[in-house]
VEXDREN-2710 file (C-alpha; in Angstrom, 1 decimal):
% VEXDREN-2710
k/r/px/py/pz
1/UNK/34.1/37.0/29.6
2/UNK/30.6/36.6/28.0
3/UNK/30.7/35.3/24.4
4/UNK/27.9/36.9/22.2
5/UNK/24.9/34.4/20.6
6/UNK/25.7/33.3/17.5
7/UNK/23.3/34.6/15.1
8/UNK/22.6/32.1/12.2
9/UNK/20.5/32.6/9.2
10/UNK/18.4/29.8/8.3
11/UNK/17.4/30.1/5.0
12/UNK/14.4/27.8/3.0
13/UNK/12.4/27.6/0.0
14/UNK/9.3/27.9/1.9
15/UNK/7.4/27.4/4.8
16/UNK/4.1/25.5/3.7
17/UNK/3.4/21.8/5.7
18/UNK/6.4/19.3/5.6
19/UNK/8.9/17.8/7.5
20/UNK/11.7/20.1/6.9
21/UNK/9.8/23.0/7.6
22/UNK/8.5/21.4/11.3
23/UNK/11.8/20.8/11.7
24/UNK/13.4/23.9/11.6
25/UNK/10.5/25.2/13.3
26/UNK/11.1/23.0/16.1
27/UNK/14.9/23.6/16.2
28/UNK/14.9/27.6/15.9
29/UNK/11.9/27.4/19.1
30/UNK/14.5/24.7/20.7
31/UNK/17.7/26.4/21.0
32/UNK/19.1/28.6/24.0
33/UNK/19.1/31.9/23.0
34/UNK/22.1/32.4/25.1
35/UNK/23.9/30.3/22.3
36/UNK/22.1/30.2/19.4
37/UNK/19.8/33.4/17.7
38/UNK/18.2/32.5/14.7
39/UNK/16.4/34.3/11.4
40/UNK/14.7/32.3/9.2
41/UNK/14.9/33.9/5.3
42/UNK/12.1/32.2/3.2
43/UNK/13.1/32.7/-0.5
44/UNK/9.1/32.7/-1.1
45/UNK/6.0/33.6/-0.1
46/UNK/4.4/30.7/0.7
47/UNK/4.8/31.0/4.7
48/UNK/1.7/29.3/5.9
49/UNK/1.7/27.5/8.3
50/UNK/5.0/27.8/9.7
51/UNK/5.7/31.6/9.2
52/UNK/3.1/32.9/11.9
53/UNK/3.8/30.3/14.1
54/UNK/8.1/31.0/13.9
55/UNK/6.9/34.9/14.2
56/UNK/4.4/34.1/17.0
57/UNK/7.3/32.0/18.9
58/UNK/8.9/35.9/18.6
59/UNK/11.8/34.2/15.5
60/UNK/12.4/36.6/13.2
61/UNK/11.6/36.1/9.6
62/UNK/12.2/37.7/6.3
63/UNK/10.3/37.0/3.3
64/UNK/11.9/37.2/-0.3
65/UNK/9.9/36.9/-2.8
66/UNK/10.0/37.8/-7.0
67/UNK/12.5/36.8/-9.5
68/UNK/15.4/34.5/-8.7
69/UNK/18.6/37.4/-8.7
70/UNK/16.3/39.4/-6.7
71/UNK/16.0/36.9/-4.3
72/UNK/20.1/36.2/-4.3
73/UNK/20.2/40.4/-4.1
74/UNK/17.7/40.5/-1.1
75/UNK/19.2/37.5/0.5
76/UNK/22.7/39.0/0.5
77/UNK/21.5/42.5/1.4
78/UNK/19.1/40.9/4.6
79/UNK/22.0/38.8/5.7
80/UNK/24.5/41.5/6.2
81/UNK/22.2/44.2/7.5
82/UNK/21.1/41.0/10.6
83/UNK/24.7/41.0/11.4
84/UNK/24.3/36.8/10.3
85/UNK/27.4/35.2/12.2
86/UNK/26.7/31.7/10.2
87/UNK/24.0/30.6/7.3
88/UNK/22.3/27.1/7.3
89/UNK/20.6/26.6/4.4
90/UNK/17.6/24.0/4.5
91/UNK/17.1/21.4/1.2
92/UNK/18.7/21.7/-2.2
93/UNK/17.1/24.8/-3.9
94/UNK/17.8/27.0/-0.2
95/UNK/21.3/25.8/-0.9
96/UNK/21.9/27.0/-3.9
97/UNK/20.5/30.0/-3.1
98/UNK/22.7/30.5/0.0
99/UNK/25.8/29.6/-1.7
100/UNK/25.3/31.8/-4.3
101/UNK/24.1/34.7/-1.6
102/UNK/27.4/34.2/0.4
103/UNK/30.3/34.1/-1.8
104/UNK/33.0/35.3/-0.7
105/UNK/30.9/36.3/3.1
106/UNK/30.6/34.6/6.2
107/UNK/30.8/30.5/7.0
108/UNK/27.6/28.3/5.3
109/UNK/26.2/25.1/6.9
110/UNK/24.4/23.4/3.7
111/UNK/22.1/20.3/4.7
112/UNK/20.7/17.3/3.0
113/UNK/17.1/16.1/4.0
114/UNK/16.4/13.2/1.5
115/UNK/17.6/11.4/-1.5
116/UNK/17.1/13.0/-4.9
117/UNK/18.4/14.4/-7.6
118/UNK/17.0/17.9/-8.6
119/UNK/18.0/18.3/-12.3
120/UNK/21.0/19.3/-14.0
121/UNK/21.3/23.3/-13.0
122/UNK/20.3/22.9/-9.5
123/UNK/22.4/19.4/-9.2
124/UNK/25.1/21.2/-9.9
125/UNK/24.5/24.4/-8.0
126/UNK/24.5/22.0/-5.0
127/UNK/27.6/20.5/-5.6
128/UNK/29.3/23.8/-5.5
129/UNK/27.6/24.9/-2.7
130/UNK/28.4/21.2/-0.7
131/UNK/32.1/21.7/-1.4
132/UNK/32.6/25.4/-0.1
133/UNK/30.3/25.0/2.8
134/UNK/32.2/24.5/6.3
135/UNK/30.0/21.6/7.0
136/UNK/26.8/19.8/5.9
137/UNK/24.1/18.1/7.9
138/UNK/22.8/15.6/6.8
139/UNK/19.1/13.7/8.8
140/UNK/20.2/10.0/8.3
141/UNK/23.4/7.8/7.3
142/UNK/21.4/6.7/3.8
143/UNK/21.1/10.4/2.9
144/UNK/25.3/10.8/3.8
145/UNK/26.1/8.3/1.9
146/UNK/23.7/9.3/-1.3
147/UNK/25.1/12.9/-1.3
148/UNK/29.0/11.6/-0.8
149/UNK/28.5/9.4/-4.1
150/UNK/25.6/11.8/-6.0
151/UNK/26.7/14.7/-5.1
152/UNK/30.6/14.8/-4.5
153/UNK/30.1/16.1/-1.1
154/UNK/33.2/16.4/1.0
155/UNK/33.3/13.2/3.9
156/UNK/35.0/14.8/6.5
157/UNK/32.4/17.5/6.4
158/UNK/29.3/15.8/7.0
159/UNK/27.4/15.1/10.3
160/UNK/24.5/13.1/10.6
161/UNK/22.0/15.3/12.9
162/UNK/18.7/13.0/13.1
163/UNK/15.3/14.4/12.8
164/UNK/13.6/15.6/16.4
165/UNK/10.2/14.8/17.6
166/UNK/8.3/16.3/20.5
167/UNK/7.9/13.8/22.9
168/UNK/5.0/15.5/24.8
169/UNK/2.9/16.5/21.7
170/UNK/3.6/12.9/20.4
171/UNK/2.3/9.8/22.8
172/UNK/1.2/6.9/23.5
173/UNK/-2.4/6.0/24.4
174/UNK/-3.0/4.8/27.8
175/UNK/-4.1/1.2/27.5
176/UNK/-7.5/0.0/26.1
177/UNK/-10.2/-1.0/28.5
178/UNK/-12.5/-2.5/25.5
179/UNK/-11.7/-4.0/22.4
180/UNK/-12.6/-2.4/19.5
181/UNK/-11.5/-2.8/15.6
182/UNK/-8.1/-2.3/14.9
183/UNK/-6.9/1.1/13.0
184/UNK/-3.9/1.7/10.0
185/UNK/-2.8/4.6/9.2
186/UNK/-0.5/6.5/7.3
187/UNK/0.6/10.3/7.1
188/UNK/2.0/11.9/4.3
189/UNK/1.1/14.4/0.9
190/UNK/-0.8/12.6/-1.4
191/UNK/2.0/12.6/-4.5
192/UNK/3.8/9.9/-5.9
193/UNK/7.0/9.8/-3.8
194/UNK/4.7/8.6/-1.2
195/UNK/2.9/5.7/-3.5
196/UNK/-0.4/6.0/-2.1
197/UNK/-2.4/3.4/-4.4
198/UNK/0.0/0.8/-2.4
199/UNK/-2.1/2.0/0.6
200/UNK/-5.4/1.0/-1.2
201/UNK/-4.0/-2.2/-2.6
202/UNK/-2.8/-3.4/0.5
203/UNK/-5.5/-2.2/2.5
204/UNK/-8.0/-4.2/0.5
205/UNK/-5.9/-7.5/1.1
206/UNK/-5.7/-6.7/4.8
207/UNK/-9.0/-6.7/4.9
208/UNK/-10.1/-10.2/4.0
209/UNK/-7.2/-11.2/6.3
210/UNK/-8.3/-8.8/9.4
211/UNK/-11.7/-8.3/9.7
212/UNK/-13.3/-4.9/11.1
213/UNK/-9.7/-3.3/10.2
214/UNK/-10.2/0.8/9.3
215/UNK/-7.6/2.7/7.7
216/UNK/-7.0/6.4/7.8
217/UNK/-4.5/8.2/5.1
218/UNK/-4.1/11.7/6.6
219/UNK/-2.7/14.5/4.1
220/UNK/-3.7/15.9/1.2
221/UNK/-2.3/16.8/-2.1
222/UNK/-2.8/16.1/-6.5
223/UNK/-3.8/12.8/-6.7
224/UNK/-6.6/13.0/-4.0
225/UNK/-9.3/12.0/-7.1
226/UNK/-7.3/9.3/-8.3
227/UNK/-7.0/8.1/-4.3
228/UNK/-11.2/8.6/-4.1
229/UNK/-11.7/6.9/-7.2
230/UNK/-9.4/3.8/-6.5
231/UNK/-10.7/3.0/-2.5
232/UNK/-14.8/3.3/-4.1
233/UNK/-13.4/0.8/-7.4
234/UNK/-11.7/-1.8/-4.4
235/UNK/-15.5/-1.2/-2.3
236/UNK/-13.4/0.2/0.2
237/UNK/-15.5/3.4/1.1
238/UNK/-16.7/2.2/4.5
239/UNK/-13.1/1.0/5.9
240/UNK/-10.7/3.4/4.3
241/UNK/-11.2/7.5/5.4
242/UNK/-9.1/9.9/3.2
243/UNK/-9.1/12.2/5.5
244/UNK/-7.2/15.1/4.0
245/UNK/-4.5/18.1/5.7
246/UNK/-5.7/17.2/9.6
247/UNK/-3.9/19.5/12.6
248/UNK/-5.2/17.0/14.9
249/UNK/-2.3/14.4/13.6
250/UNK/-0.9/13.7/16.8
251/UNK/-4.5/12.4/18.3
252/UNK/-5.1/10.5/15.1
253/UNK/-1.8/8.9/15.6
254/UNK/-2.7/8.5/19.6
255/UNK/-6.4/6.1/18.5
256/UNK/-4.2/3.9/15.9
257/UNK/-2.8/0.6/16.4
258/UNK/-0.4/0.7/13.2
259/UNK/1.2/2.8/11.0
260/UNK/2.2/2.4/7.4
261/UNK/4.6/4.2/5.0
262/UNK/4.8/3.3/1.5
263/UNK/7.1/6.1/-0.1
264/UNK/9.2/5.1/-2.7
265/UNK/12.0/7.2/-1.1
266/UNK/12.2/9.3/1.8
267/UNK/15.6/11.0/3.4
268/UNK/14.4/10.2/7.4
269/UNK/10.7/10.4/8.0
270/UNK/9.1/12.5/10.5
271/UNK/6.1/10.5/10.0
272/UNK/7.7/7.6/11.3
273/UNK/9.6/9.2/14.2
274/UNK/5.8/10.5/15.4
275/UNK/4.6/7.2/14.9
276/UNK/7.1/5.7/16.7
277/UNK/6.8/8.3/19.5
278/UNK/2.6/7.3/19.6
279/UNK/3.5/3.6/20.5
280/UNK/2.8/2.6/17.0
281/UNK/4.4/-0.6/15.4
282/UNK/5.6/0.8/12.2
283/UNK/5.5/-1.5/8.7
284/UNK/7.9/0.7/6.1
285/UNK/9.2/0.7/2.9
286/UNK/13.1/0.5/3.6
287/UNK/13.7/4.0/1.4
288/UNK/16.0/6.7/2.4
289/UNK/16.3/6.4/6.4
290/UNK/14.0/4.2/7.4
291/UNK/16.7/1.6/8.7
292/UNK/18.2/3.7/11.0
293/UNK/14.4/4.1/12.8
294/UNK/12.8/0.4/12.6
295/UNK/14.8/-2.8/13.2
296/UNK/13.0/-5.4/11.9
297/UNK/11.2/-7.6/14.2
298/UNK/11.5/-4.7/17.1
299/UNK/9.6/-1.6/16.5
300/UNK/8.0/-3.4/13.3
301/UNK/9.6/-4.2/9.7
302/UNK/10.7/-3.2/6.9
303/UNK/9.9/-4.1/3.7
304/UNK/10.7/-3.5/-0.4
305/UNK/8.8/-0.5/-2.0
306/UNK/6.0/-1.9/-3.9
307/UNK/6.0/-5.2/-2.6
308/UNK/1.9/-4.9/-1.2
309/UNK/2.0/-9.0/-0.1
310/UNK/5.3/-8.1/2.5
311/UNK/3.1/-5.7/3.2
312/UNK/-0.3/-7.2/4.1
313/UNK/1.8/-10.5/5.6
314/UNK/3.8/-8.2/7.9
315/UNK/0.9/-6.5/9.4
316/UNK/-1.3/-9.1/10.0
317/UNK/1.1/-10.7/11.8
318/UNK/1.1/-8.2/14.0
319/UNK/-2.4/-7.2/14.3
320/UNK/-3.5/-11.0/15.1
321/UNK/-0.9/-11.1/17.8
322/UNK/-1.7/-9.6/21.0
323/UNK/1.5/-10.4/23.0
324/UNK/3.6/-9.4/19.4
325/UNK/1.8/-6.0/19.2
326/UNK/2.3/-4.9/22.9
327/UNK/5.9/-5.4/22.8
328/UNK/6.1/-3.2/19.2
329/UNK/4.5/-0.6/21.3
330/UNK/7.0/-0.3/23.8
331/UNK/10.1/-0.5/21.3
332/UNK/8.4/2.0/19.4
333/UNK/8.2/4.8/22.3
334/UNK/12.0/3.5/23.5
335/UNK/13.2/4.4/19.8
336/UNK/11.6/7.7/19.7
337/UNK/13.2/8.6/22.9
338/UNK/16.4/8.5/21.2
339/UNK/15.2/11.5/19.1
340/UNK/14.4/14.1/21.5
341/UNK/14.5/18.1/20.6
342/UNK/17.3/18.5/23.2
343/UNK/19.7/16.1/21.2
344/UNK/18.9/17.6/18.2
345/UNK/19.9/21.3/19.2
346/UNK/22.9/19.9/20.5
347/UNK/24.5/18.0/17.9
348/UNK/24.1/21.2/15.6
349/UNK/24.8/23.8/17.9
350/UNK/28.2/21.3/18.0
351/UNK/28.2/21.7/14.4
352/UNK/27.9/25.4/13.7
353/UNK/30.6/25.3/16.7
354/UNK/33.2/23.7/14.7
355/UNK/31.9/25.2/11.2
356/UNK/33.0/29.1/13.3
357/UNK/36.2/27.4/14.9
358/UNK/34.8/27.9/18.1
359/UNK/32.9/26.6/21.2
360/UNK/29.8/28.3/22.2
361/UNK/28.6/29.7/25.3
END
């Protein structure tokens, strides 16, 4: 007997640039439609890039927009007119909306993508929606844990479904024939979370340590002026290229020779699992995720957030070590590996399998 496609509803604030929003792009594009048949439902409309890409890959998509019980309204009305077998909701405010949406309706998949809190309504919202949902997927163990103890999420209803990376978009350079000066970089929105002046700082002391080094901060966001203002005050403007929102990331990645993350928290980076998939050695801080990506000493090290002299030591000692560098390299591909698309849509197809009580085709 053939066994219909389970048609799931993924449902997300919005679809502007960031890692959640790559990822569900990659997974919805990933799965077998045999099995699987998603809708994505953007409680926004702020659907660029991602919407014309999911629409161009032929997903459907549905955009809500206006005031919040509109939304909840439209959500609930778009759901049962698709026929929705299952909802996975994407990061804490498409949570609360698809809890809300599907009281008393079919089976929801809530997720977890990083560690925050979100304030008190939305907090709580999420710790309604955690406890009735048939499961909850979290990216790394550090965000499981954090939403077990912040949140009161159910245990026994958690999987950890790690981020997925596209292995062909995303690889290494083919060896160098000539020497030439070595490159940082680092890939994120310019806001606080990601504590870009610790880029500048350390950048400045990695200088006087590694001459010729160039660094590249690739993103863009509200403290770009401050970022401009602090590399010309550290006389950094010929080294250091704010290079702003770049489509072109992974060749940027591809010419580098190390990557930096200096976030002061994180849930599991996408950032790093591209730079690991580029052959980069990777110096971190150890926020969120990070652990379960980089081992120290093998694919690069990890380090406290803040701490600029771990920092600088960590990465000159790997940039004035040839034999050191080579060997990050090839840990750093061998990692990524680990995160291919295929594993990803299997571990939640597994997971919407046991959140409908059955196996799918």
């Amino acid at each position: 007997m053939t066994v219909a496609p389970v048609r799931v509803g993924m449902v997300i604030g919005q679809l502007t640039t960031g890692g959640a929003e790559g990822q569900l792009r990659l997974l919805c594009e990933g799965f077998d439609p045999a099995q699987v048949t998603p809708t994505v439902y953007c409680m926004s409309d702020e659907t660029t890039p991602y919407g014309a890409l999911l629409e161009r890959a032929g997903i459907p998509l549905r955009v809500l927009a206006g005031g919040r019980i509109g939304r909840v309204r439209g959500l609930r009305r778009a759901l049962a007119a698709d026929r929705i077998d299952l909802v996975h909701s994407w990061l804490f405010i498409a949570n609360a909306y698809a809890w809300v949406a599907t009281r008393g309706g079919g089976p929801l998949v809530t997720s977890a993508r990083n560690c925050k809190r979100s304030g008190r309504v939305l907090d709580a919202l999420n710790r309604r929606a955690f406890r009735a949902s048939r499961a909850v997927i979290v990216n790394s163990g550090p965000v499981r844990d954090y939403i077990e103890r912040e949140y009161g999420a159910p245990a026994e209803r958690i999987s950890v479904v790690h981020n997925a990376i596209d292995l062909e978009r995303f690889r290494p350079r083919p060896a160098d024939a000539t020497p030439r000066p070595p490159r940082v970089v680092m890939v994120g929105r310019l806001v606080a979370q990601k504590n870009p002046l610790l880029f500048v700082t350390a950048a400045r002391a990695l200088r006087a340590r590694v001459p010729g080094v160039h660094f590249q901060l690739v993103g863009d966001g509200p403290l770009r002026a401050t970022l401009e203002a602090a590399v010309r005050s550290a006389g950094l403007a010929a080294c250091v290229e704010l290079t702003g929102e770049r489509h072109d990331v992974p060749e940027l990645l591809r010419e580098a020779d190390l990557f930096w993350l200096t976030s002061d928290w994180e849930g599991l980076s996408n950032a790093i699992i591209e730079a690991l998939a580029s052959g980069l050695p990777v110096v971190a801080t150890n926020v969120g995720g990070a652990s379960d990506l980089v081992a120290a000493g093998q694919e690069g090290f990890l380090i406290t957030p803040g701490d600029a002299t771990s920092l600088v030591e960590r990465s000159a000692a790997i940039l004035s070590d040839a034999a050191l560098h080579a060997r990050m390299r090839a840990a750093a591909r061998r990692r990524a590996e680990a995160f291919s698309l295929a594993r990803t849509v299997a571990a939640t197809a597994a997971v919407y399998a046991r959140a409908l009580g059955r196996g799918l085709a």
